[in-house]
Rosetta silent file (secondary structure, phi, psi, omega in degrees, C-alpha in Angstrom):
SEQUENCE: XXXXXXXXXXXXXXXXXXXXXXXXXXXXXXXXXXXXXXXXXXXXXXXXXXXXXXXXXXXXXXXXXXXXXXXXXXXXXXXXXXXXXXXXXXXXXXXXXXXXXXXXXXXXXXX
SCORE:     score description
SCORE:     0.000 S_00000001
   1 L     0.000  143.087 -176.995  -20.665   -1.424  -11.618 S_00000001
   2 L   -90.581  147.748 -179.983  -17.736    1.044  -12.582 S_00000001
   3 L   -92.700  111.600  167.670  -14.593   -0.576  -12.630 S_00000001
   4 L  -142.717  145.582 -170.832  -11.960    1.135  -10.396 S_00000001
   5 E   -55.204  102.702  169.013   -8.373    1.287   -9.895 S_00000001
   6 E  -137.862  126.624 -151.667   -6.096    1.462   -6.560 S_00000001
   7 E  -116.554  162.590  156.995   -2.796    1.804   -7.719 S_00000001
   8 E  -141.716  119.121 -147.308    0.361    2.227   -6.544 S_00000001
   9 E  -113.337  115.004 -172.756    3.355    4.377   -7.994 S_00000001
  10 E   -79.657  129.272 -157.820    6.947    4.260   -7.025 S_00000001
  11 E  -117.286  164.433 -165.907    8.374    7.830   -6.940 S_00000001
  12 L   -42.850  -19.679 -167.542   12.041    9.381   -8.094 S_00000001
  13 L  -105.297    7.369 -177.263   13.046    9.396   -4.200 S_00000001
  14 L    90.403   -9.665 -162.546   11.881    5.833   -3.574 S_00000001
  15 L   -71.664  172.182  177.034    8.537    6.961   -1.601 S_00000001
  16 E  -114.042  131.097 -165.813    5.684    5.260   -2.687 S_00000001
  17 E  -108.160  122.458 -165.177    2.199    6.996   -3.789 S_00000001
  18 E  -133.800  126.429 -165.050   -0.681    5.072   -3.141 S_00000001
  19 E  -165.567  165.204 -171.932   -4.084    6.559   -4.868 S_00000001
  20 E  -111.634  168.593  161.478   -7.888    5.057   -6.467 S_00000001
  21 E  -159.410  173.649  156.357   -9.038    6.554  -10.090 S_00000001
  22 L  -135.279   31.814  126.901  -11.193    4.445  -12.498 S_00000001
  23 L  -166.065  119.372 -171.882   -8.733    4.977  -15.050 S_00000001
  24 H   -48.385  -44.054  165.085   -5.501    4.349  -14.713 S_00000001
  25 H   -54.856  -53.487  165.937   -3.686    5.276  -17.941 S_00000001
  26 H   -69.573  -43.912  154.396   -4.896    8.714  -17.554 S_00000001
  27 H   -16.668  -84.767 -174.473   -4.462    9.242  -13.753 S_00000001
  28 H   -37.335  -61.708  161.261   -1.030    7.885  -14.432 S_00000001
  29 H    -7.587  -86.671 -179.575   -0.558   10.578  -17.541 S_00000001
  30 H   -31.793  -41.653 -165.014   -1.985   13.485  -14.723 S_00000001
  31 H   -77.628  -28.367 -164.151    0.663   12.278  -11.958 S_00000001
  32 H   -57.702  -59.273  172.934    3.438   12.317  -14.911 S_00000001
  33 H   -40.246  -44.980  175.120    2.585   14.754  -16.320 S_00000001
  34 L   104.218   15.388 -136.186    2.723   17.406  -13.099 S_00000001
  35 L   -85.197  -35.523  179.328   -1.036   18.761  -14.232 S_00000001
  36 L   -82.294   98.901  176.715   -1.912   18.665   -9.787 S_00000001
  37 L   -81.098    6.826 -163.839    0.790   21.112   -8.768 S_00000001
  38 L  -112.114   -6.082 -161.168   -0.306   20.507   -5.529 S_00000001
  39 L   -88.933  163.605  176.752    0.107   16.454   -5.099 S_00000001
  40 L   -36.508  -64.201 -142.071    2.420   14.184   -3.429 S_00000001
  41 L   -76.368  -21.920 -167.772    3.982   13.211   -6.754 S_00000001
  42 H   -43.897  -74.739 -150.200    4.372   16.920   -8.506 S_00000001
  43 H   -94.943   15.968  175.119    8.135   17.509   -6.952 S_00000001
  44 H  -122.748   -1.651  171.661    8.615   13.452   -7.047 S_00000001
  45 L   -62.194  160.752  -21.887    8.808   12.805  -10.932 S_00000001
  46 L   -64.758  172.388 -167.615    9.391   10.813  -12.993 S_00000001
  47 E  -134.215  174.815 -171.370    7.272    7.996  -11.299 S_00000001
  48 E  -143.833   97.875  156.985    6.659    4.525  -12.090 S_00000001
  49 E   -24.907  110.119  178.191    3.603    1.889  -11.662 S_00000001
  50 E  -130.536   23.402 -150.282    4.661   -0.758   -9.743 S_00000001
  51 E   166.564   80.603  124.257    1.009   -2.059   -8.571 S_00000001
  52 E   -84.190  147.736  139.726   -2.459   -2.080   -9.233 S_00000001
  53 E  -104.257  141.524  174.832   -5.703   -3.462   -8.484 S_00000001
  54 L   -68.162  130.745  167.871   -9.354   -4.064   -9.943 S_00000001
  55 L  -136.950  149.680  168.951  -12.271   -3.595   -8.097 S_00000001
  56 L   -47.451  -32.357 -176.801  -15.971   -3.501   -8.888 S_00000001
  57 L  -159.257  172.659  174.453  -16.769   -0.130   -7.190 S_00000001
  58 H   -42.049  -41.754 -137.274  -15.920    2.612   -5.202 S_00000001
  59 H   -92.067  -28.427 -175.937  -16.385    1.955   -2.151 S_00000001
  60 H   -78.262  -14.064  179.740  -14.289   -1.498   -1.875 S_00000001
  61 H  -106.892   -1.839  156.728  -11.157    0.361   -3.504 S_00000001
  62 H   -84.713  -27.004  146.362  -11.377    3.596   -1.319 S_00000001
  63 H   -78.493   -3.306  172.316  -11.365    1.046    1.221 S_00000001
  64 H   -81.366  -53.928 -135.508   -8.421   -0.848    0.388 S_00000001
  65 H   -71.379  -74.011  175.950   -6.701    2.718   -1.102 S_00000001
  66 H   -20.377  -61.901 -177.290   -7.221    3.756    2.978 S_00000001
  67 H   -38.310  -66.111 -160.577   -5.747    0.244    4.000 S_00000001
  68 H   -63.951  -55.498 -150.403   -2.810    0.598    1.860 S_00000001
  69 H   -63.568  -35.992 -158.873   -2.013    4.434    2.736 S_00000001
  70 H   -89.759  -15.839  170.485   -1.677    3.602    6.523 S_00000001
  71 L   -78.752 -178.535 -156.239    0.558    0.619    5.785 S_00000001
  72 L   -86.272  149.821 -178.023    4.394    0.563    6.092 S_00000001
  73 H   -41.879  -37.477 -178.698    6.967    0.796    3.344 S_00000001
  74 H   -80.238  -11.805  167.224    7.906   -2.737    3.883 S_00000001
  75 H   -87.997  -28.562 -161.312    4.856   -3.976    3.630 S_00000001
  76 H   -71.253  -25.675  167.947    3.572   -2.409    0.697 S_00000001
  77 H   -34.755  -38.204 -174.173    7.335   -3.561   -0.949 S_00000001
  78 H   -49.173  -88.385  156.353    5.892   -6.886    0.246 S_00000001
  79 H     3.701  -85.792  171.911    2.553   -6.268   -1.787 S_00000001
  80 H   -24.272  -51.776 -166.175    4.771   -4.835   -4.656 S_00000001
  81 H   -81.748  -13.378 -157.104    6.528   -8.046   -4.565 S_00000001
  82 L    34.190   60.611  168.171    3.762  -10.463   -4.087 S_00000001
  83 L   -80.241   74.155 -162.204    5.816  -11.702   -0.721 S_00000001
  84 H   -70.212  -30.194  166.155    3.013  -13.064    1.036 S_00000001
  85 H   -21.837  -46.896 -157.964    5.483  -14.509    3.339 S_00000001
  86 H  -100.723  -33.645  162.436    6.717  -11.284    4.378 S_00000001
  87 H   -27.882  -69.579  173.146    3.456   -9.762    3.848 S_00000001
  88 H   -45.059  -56.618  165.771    2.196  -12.049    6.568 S_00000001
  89 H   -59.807  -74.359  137.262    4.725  -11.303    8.787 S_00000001
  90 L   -17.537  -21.840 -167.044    4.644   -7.531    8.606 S_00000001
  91 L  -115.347    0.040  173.657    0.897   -7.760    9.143 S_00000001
  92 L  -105.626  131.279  178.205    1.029   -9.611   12.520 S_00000001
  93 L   -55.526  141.260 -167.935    1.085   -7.611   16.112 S_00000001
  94 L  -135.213   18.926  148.022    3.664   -7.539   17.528 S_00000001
  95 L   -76.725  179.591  176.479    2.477   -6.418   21.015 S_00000001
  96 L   -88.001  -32.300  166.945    1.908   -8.272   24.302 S_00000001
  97 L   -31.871  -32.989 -166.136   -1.438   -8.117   23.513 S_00000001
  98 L   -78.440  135.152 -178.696   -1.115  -10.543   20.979 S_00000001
  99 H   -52.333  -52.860 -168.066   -1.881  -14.365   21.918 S_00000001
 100 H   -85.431    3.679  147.163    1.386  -15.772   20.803 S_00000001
 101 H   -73.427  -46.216 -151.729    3.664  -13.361   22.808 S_00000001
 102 H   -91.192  -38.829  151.623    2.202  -13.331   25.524 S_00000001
 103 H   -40.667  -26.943 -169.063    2.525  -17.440   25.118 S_00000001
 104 H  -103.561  -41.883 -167.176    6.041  -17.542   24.390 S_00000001
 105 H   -76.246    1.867  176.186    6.689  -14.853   27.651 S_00000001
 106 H   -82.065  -44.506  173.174    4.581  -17.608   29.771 S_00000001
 107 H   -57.310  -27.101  137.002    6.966  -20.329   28.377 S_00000001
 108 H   -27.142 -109.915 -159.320    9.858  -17.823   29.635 S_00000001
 109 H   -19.477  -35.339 -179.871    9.216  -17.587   33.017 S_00000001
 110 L   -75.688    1.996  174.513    8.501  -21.483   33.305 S_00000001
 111 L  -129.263    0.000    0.000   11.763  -22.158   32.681 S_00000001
């Protein structure tokens, strides 16, 4: 199994860059560097590591890399942070669909 990387890199404007490689010390180098004039990160230098993980293979770190891209700034700060607290909390719906809303608006009404 190849050992690969999904990292995440905090950029001069605060955004965050979330990407997979299976190795990180150059990758990082490439974003630093500017060598992709085309990438999030080109016009966002210098950047900073503030995250990675290991995974055995592709396919479980392009899914997590996916995961991560669609989540929110505050969670991945969370992440960043290892807040699982907040983590947790950021990661629960927060629609009336959700069992424990729609519980608390029954316990409304009943009172």
């Amino acid at each position: 199994m190849k050992t690969m990387y999904v990292y995440i890199l905090k950029c001069s404007d605060n955004s965050y860059y979330v990407g997979v490689t299976n190795d990180l010390e150059m990758r990082f180098e490439q974003h630093q560097q500017g060598i992709i004039t085309s990438c999030y990160t080109f016009k966002r230098r210098p950047l900073e590591i503030v995250y990675y993980e290991l995974f055995d293979g592709p396919n479980s770190a392009i899914a997590f890399e996916k995961k991560l891209k669609g989540w929110s700034k505050a969670k991945k700060e969370a992440l960043i942070n290892s807040n699982w607290v907040r983590l947790k909390e950021l990661s629960e719906c927060k629609n009336f669909t959700n069992y424990k809303i729609q519980m608390d608006a029954l316990r409304l009404r009943s009172v």
